[in-house]
N, C-alpha and C positions, 0 to 999 in steps of 0.2 A: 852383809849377812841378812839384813832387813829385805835386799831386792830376793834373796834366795827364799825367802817364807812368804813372800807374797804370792807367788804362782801357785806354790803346794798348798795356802789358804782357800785361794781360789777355786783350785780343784777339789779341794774336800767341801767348801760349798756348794757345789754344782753336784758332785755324789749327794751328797746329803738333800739337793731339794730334788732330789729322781725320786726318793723316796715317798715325797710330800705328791708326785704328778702322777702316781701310777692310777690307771683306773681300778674302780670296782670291780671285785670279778662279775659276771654276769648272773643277772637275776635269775632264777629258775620259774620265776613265776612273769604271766604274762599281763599287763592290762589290754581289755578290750571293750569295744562302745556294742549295742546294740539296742535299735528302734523298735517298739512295737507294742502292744494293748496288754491295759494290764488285768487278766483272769481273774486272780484273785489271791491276797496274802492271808497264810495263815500264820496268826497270831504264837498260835503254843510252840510250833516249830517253826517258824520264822525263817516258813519260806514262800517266797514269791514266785510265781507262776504268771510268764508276758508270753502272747500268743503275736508270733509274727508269721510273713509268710512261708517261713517254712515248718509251721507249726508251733506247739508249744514246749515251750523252756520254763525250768523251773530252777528259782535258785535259791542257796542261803543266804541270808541275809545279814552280814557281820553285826558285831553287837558297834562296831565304830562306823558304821556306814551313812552315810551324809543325805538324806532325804528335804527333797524340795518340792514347793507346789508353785510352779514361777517364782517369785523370788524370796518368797517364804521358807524358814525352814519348820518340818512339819516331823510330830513322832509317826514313828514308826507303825503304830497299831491306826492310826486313818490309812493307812494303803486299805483297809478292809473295804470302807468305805469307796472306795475309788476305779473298783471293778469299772470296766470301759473305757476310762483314761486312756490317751498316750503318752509313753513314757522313753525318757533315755536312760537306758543302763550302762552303769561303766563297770566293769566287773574284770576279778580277774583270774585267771584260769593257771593254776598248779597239777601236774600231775592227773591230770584227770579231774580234778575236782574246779569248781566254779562257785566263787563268793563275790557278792555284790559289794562295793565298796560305792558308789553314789547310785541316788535316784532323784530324777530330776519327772515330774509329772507335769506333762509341755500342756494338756486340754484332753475335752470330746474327742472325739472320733466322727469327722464327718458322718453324715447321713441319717 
């Protein structure tokens, strides 16, 4: 009796960790990187504006978003300060809309 309940344990193990392997459905929202000078951040509406080469972007700037000056972390209202920087944005893009989730402030800008 005992050999016959061990296969059907078995199996209802193995159903049961299907459950535990399914992936996530997929996110709707994208992360993306992007390089380039930073314009200028306005503080009241908190949003930043990085001019690259194909002109300028402007983004919001989430109240959780991770701001760095090398390896410093740095608040959010010195980006005012920091007009000409370069910067890396990781941001991520839903629907049309665009929120920066890290700022990393890499230097100058040659020249």
């Amino acid at each position: 009796m005992a050999r016959k309940r061990l296969p059907l344990l078995i199996l209802a193990a193995a159903l049961a960790s299907l459950g535990f392997v399914q992936s996530a459905p997929p996110s709707s929202s994208t992360t993306l990187r992007l390089r380039g000078t930073i314009e200028k951040y306005e503080s009241a509406t908190r949003v930043l504006s990085v001019v690259t080469s194909n002109g300028t972007v402007r983004f919001p700037l989430a109240a959780t978003a991770r701001i760095r000056q090398g390896w410093h972390q740095i608040d959010a209202s010195l980006l005012e300060k920091l007009s000409g920087y370069r910067a890396d944005i990781r941001y991520s893009e839903s629907g049309g809309h665009k929120t920066v989730e890290s700022v990393h402030v890499v230097g100058k800008p040659k020249g």
